[in-house]
N, C-alpha and C positions, 0 to 999 in steps of 0.2 A: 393192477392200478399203478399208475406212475409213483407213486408216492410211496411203492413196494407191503404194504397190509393187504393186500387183498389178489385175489388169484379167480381168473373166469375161465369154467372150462365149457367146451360143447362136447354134444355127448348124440349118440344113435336114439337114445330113450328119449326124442325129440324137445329136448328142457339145455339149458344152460343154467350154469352153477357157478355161483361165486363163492369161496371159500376167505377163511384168516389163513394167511401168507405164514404166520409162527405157530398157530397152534393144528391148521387142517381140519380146523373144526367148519361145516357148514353151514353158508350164511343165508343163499338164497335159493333158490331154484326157479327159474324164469320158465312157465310154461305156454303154449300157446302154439307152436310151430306143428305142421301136420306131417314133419317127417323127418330127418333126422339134423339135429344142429349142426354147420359144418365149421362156421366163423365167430370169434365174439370180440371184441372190442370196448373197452373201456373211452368214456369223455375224459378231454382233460381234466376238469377237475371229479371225475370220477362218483361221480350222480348218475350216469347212464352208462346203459350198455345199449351197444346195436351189436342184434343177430341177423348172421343168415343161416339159410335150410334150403334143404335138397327140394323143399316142397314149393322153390323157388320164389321165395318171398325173405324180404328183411324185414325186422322190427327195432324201432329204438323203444328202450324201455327207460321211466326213473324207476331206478331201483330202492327207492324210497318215497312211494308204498308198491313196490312192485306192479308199478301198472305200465303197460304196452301205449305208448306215446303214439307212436305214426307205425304203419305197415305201407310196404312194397311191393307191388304183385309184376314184377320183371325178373328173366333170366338171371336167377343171382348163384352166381359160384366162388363171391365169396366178399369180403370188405376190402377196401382202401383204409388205411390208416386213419384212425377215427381224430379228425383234427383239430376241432373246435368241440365246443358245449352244443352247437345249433348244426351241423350237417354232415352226416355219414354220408360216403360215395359208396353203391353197389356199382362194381363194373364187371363184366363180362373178360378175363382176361385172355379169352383167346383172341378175341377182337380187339382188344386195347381199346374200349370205349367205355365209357360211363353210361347204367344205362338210367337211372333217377338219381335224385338225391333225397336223403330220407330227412326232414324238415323236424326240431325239436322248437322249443320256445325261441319267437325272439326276443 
């Protein structure tokens, strides 16, 4: 997270984990993906996450109550830099295009 407490990993065991940044104790586990995590991203102010997976779909998540906001079902290999509170880019980077964008509250 920008604000350096908290740390998101993605993982093969198709889940993404957020961890405490001091103690490496476990916070969360975001599951839902049908194959393995590849990207995960933190919102600015660090209320979401958006994942992508091999099973070629993104999810944004509020990570408080850990529930799965919006899902992507386009060739995703992996995040654009997660830039606002409200919209994740999945692009395709061998193409250099964007292939949705994954919509949070406005």
């Amino acid at each position: 997270s920008r604000d350096g407490q908290r740390v998101a990993t993605a993982s093969k065991d198709k889940t993404a984990r957020v961890w405490d940044a001091s103690s490496g104790t476990q916070l969360l586990s975001l599951q839902g993906h049908d194959e393995a995590v590849i990207a995960v991203a933190f919102s600015a102010n660090g209320q979401r996450i958006a994942t992508a997976s091999k099973d070629k779909t993104a999810r944004l998540w509020d990570i408080s109550p850990q529930l799965w906001l919006r899902r992507c079902c386009e060739i995703v290999d992996g995040l654009d830099e997660y830039y606002d509170d409200r919209v994740a880019s999945v692009c395709d980077p061998c193409l250099n295009e964007e292939k949705c964008d994954v919509m949070g509250e406005e």
